[in-house]
N, C-alpha and C positions, 0 to 999 in steps of 0.2 A: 480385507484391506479397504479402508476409504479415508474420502479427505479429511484433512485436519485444518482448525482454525485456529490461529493462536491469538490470544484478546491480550492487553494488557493495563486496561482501566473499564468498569462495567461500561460507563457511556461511550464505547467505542466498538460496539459489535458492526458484523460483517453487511448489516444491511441490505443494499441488495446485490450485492454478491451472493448472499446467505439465499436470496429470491431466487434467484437465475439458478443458482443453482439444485433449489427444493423442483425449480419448475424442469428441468433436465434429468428431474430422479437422480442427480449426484449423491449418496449417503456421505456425509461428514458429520466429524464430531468435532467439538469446542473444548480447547482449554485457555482455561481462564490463569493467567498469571496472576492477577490479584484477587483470585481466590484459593492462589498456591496450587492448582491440579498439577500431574505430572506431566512435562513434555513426553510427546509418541516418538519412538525412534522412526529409523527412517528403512527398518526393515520393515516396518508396519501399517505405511503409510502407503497411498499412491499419487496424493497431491498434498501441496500446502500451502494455506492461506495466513499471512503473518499483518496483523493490523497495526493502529495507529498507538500512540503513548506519548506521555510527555516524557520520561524518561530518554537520556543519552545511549544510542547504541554500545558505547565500549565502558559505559559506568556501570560496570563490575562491581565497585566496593556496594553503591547502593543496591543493587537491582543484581542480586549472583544472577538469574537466569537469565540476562539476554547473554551471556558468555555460552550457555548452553544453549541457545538458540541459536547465535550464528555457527556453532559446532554443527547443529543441526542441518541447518540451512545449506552449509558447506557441503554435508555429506549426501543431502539430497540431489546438488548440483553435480555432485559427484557420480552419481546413480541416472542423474536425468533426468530425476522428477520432475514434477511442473513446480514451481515456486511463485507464488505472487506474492510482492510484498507494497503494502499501502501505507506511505508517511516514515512513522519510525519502521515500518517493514523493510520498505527498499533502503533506506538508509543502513537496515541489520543485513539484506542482502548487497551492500555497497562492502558492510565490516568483514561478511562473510568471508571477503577477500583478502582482510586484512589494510581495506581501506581508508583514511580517516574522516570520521565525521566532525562535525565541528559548526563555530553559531556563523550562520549567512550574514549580510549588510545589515541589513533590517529584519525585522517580524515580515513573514508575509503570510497577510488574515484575511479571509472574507470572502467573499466575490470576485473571480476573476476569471484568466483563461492564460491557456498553454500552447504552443506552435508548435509543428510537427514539423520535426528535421525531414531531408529527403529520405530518409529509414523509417523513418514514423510515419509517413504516410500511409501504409497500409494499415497502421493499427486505430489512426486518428483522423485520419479524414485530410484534406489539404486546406480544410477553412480552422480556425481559431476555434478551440474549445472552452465554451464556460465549466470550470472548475470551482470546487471549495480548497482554499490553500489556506493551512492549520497550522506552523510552521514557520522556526528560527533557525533550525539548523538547516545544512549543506551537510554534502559529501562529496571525495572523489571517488571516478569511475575506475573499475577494476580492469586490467589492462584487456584487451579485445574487446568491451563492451562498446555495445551501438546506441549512442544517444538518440534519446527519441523522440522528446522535446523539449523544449524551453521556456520560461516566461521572461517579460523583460528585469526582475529583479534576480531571479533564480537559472543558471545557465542549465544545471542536471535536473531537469523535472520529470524524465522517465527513462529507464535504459534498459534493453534486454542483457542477457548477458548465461550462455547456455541455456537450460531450462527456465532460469528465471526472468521475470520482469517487475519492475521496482515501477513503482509510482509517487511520485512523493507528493503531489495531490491526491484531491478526494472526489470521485466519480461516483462514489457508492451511498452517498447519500441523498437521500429524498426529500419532499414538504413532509413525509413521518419524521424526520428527525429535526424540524426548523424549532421546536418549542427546547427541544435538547442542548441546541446550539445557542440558540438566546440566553439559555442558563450558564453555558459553562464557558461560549468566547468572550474574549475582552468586548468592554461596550462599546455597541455602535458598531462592530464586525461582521454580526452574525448574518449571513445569504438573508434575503426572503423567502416565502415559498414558491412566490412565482420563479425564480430564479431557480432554485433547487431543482424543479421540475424540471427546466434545461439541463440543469447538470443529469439529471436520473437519467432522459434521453438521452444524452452521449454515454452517457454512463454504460447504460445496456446494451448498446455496440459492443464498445469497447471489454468490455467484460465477455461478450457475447464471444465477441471474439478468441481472448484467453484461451477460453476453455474448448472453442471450437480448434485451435493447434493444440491442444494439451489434451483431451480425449483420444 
């Protein structure tokens, strides 16, 4: 058994999550949704890593597998597995619940930062975190979930909820991926790299952390 990563566009791999965790000796493997692989059940798993997409969590007609995914997702939480889920991840782990997703006020792009609720302090520090927020949609929290922070456009920017934790910013990117973002965010959005590197350092905390309760 080892972890799983679920991608759902090639420029959205795990980054350094995909780091942290080669440097921890974690074994996981990658399935690629747009390259059609098959999802791993959740007898075969012992973590799951579910990334970002432009795709709508409950847009089934386009996309048949994120309906197989939050199945998935469900029956990991079911089990206890660890779940991370990053953008459209926490948002597939918000659906897993049967929660609705749906488009936020605004786009929120670029450079920015997230607040830790009194819950999130442990996972985020009690100062402001700089984040990559990639992101129009919202969701609601599935009922017993602990918010875990906020930015001022976006109220659910993180929430645990059993094994999982949803993130719907981006902590996992680094100045490796600042030529990627220039290509594919709206102009004028894209982090620098000086800035990225902030993000990478919180990033690795936080991450650090995940998998330090999740081991």
């Amino acid at each position: 058994m080892s972890w799983w990563v679920i991608t759902h566009v090639d420029i959205e791999g795990p980054a350094l999550i995909g780091t942290v965790m080669i440097e921890r000796g974690i074994e996981h493997s990658v399935a690629s949704m747009s390259g059609g692989d098959p999802l791993p059940t959740a007898e075969d798993i012992s973590g799951l890593i579910v990334m970002g997409g432009p795709m709508n969590a409950w847009g089934d007609l386009a996309h048949p597998h994120v309906r197989a995914e939050r199945e998935l997702i469900s029956e990991c939480l079911r089990r206890e597995i660890p779940v991370l889920g990053v953008c459209l991840g926490a948002q597939l782990l918000a659906a897993s619940q049967g929660c609705a997703v749906y488009p936020g006020p605004v786009a929120e792009l670029g450079s920015g930062e997230v607040g830790a609720t009194a819950a999130g302090v442990s996972l985020l520090g009690d100062a402001a975190v700089p984040v990559v927020h990639w992101h129009t949609d919202t969701f609601d929290l599935p009922a017993g979930a602990e918010l875990l922070a906020s930015s001022n456009l976006y109220r659910n920017q993180a929430f645990r909820f059993g094994s999982g934790l949803g993130l719907q910013f981006h902590v996992e990117l680094t100045p490796a991926e600042q030529s990627m973002l220039e290509a594919h965010m709206p102009a004028g959005t894209a982090p620098d790299a000086e800035f990225l590197a902030r993000v990478a350092e919180e990033g690795r905390k936080i991450i650090g952390k995940f998998f330090d309760e999740s081991l």
